[in-house]
C-alpha positions as CSV (number, residue, x, y, z in Angstrom):
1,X,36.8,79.3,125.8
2,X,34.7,76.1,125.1
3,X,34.5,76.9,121.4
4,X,38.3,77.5,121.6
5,X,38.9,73.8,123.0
6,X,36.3,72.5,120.7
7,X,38.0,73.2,118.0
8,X,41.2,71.9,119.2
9,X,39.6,68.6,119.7
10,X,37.6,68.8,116.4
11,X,41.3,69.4,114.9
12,X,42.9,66.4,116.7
13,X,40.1,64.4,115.8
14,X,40.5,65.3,112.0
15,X,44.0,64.5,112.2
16,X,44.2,61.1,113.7
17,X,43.7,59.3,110.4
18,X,46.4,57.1,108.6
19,X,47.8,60.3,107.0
20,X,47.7,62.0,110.0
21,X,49.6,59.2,111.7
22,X,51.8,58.8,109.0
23,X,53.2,62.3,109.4
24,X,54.2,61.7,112.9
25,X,56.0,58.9,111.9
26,X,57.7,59.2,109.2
27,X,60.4,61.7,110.2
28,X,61.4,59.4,112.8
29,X,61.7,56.9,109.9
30,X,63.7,59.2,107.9
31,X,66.3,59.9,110.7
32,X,66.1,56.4,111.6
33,X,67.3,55.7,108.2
34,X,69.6,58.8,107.9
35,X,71.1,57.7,110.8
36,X,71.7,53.8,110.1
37,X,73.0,54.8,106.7
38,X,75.6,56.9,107.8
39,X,76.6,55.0,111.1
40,X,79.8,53.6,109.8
41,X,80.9,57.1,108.6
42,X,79.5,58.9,112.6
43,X,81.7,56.3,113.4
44,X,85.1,56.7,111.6
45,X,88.0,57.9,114.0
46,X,89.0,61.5,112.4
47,X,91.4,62.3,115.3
48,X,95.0,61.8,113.4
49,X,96.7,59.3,115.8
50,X,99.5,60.8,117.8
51,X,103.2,60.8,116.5
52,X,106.4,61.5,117.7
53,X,108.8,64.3,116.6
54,X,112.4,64.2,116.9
55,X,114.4,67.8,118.1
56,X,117.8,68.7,118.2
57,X,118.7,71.3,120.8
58,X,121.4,73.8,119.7
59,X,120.6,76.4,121.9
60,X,120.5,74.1,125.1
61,X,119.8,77.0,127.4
62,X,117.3,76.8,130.4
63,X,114.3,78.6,128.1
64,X,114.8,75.9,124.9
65,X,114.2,72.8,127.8
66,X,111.4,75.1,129.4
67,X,109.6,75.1,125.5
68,X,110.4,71.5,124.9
69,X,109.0,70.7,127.9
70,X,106.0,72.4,126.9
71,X,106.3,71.1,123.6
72,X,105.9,67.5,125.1
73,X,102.4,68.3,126.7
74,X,101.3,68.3,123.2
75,X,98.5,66.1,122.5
76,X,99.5,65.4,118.9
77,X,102.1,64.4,119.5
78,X,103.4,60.7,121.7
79,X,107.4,61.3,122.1
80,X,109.4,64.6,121.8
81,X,112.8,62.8,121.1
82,X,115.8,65.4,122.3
83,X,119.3,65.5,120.8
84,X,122.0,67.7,122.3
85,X,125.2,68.2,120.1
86,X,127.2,65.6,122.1
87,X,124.2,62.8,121.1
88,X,124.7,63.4,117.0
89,X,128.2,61.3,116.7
90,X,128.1,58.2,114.3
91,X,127.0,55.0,115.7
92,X,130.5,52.2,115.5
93,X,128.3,49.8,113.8
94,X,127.2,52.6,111.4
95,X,123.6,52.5,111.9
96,X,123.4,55.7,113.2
97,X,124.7,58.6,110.8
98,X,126.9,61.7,111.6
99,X,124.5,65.1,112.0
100,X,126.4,67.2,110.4
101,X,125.4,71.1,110.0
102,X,126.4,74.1,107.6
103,X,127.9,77.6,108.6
104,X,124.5,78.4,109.7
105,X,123.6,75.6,111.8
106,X,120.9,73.9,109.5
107,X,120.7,70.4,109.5
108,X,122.3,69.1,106.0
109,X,119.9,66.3,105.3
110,X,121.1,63.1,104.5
111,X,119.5,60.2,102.0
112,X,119.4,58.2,104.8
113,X,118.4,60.3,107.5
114,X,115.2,58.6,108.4
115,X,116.7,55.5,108.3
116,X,118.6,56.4,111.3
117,X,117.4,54.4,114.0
118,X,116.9,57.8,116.2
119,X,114.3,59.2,113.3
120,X,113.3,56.4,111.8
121,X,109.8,56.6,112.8
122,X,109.9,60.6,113.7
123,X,107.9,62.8,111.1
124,X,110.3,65.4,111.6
125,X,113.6,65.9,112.9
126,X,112.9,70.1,114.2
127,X,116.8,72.1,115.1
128,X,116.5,74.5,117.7
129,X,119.0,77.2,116.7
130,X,121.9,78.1,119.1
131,X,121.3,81.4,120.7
132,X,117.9,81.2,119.6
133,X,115.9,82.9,122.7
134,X,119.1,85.3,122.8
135,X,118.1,86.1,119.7
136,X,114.1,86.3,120.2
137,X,115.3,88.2,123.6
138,X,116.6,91.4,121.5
139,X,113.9,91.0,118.6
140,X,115.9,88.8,115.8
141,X,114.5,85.2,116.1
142,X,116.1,83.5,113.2
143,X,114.2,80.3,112.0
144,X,113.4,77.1,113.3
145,X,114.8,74.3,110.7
146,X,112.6,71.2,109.8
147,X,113.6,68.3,108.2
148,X,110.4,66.5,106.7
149,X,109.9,63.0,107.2
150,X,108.1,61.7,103.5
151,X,107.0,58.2,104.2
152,X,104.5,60.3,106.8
153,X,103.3,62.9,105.0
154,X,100.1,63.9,106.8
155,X,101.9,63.6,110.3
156,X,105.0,65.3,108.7
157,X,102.4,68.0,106.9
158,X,101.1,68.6,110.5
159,X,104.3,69.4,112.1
160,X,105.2,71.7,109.9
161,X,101.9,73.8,110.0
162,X,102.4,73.6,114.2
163,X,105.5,75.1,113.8
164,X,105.0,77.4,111.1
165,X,101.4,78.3,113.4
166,X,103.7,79.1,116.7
167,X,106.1,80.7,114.8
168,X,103.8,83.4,113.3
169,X,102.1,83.8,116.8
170,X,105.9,84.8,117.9
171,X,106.6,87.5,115.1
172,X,102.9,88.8,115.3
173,X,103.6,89.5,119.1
174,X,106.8,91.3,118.3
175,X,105.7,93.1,115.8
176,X,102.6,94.4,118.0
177,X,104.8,95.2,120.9
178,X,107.0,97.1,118.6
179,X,104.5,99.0,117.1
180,X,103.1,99.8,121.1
181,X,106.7,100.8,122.0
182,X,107.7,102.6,118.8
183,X,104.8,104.8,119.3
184,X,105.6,105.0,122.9
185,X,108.8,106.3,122.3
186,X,107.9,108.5,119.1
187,X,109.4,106.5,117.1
188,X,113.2,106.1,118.1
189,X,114.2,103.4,120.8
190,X,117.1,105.1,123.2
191,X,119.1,101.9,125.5
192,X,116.6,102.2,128.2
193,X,113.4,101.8,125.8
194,X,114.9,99.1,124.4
195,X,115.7,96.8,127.4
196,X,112.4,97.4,128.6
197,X,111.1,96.9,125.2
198,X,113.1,93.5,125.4
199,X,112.3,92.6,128.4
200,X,108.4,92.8,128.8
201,X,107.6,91.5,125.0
202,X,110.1,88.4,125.5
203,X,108.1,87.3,128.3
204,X,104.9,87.9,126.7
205,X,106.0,86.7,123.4
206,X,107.2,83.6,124.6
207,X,104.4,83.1,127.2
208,X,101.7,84.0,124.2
209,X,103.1,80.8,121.6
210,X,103.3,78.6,124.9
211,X,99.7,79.0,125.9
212,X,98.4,78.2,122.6
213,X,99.1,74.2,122.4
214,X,95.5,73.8,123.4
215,X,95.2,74.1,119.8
216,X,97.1,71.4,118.6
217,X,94.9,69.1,121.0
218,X,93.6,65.6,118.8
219,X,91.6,64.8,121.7
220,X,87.9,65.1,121.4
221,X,87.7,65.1,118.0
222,X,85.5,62.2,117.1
223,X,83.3,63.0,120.4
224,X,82.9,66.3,119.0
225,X,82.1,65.1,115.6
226,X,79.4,62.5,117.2
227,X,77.6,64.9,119.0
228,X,77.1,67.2,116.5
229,X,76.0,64.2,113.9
230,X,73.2,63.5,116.5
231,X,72.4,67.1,117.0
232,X,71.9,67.1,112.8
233,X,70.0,64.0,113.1
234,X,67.3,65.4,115.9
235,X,67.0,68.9,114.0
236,X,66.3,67.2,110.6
237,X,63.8,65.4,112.1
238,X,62.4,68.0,114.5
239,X,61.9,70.0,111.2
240,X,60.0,67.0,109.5
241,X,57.7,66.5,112.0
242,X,57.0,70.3,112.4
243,X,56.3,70.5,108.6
244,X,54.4,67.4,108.1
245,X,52.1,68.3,111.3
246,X,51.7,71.6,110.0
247,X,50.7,70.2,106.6
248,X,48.9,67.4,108.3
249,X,46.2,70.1,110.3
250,X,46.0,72.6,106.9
251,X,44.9,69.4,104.9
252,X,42.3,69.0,107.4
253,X,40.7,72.5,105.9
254,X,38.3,71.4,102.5
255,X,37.1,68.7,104.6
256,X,35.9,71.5,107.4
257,X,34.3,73.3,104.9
258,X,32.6,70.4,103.1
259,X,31.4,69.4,106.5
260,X,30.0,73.0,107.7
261,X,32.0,72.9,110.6
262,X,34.1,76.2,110.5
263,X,30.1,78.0,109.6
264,X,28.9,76.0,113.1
265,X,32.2,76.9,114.6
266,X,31.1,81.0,114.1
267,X,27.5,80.4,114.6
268,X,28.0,79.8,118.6
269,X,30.1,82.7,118.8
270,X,33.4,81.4,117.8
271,X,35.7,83.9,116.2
272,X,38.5,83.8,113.3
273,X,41.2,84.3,115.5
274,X,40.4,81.3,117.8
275,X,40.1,79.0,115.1
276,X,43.3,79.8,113.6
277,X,45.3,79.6,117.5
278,X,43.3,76.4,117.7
279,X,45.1,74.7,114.5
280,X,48.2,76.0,115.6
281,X,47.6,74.5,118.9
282,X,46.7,71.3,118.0
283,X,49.9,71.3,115.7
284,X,51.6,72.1,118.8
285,X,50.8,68.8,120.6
286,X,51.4,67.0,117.9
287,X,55.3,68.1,117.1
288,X,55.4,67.9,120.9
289,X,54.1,64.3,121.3
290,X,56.6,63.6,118.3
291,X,59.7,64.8,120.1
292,X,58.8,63.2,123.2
């Protein structure tokens, strides 16, 4: 056991030189570096600021306010403006436009529809059908229109993958739950089936796309992002040090032999193994007197 820690202290001894000190220090330089070189990029705000949407509620039953209500919980977003059919009329001084609609209750879009006072600054103006959730309810959700705002394209770009997102979490459900019930029933729904079938996949379905928003959350981004640039920074140089300390006590190796001292080392009874666990010890100390 002497032997063992006399060659641990022959190795430290061998590695304090300028080389040996260089290696300890210059991964901490590197990351240093790294790290003021990139500072104004770890720094940049990557969370998309929030915006505000604007929806028109056709349906106007008590589940469309129980999802816009959800909808407003949203972190992406800062308002959730709501227009109910009797809130579209012109404005007498004509800055606010007549919503008009087609057979099918999609918004015709106007030239001047974001000009409109109401969506001027909205980066999208999202109709809520009319007899919408009926229509989810027995397993025929139509669409949900969007009306694109193009001086905000990222924000508008955003909406329209959140909706198009919650609306493939709604036909996914239904189609799961009619595969489950399909096969429950061998393959033919009879009245009762299908109320039941109606009944517990509405309330999942709708329960399913609600839970989700966590999703669309902006906040935490950059903190996110800034931790894991530090934990990049400490790894790159927790690797450094561990190769350049390993290098460091190899290097160390013609000069033992030039000196005799691994032949000594085995003349008092040292053995191969120990002077090999003794290197790796010593490189031990050093990567841990690095990261400390």
């Amino acid at each position: 056991m002497k032997s063992f820690f006399a060659s641990i202290y022959k190795d430290i001894c061998l590695f304090l030189s300028v080389s040996g000190i260089m290696s300890l220090l210059l991964p901490a330089l590197v990351a240093a570096a790294f790290f003021l070189g990139m500072c104004d990029a770890s720094d940049v705000e990557v969370a998309v600021e929030p915006f505000a949407v604007a929806v028109i509620d056709l349906d106007e039953t008590m589940m469309s306010r129980t999802l816009l209500t959800q909808f407003r919980e949203v972190d992406l977003l800062s308002e959730v403006r709501i227009y109910h059919t009797a809130q579209l009329g012109a404005s007498a001084d004509g800055k606010k436009q007549q919503i008009a609609f087609d057979e099918n209750n999609v918004l015709i879009p106007s030239d001047g529809l974001f000009d409109d006072p109401r969506f001027q600054d909205c980066a999208a103006v999202i109709t809520v059908p009319k007899d919408f959730f009926y229509d989810a309810y027995t397993g025929d959700e139509g669409p949900v229109h969007l009306v694109l705002n193009g001086r905000m394209p990222l924000e508008s770009a955003l909406t329209e993958n959140m909706i198009t997102s919650v609306m493939g979490i709604l036909k996914s459900e239904r189609a799961a739950w009619y595969s489950a019930y399909s096969l429950k029933a061998g393959g033919e729904f009879d009245t009762a089936d299908f109320a039941e079938f109606c009944s517990r996949s509405s309330d999942s379905i709708i329960a399913s796309a609600l839970t989700r928003r966590e999703l669309l959350a902006a906040s935490g981004t950059d903190e996110a992002l800034a931790g894991n640039t530090k934990n990049t920074f400490f790894t790159c140089a927790a690797s450094m040090l561990m190769l350049f300390v390993s290098a460091g006590v190899l290097k160390t190796l013609p000069d033992e032999r030039r000196l005799g001292l691994a032949d000594r080392f085995f003349s008092i009874g040292g053995k191969p193994i120990s002077l090999i666990l003794s290197k790796l010890t010593a490189a031990a100390v050093f990567c841990a007197a690095g990261l400390i």
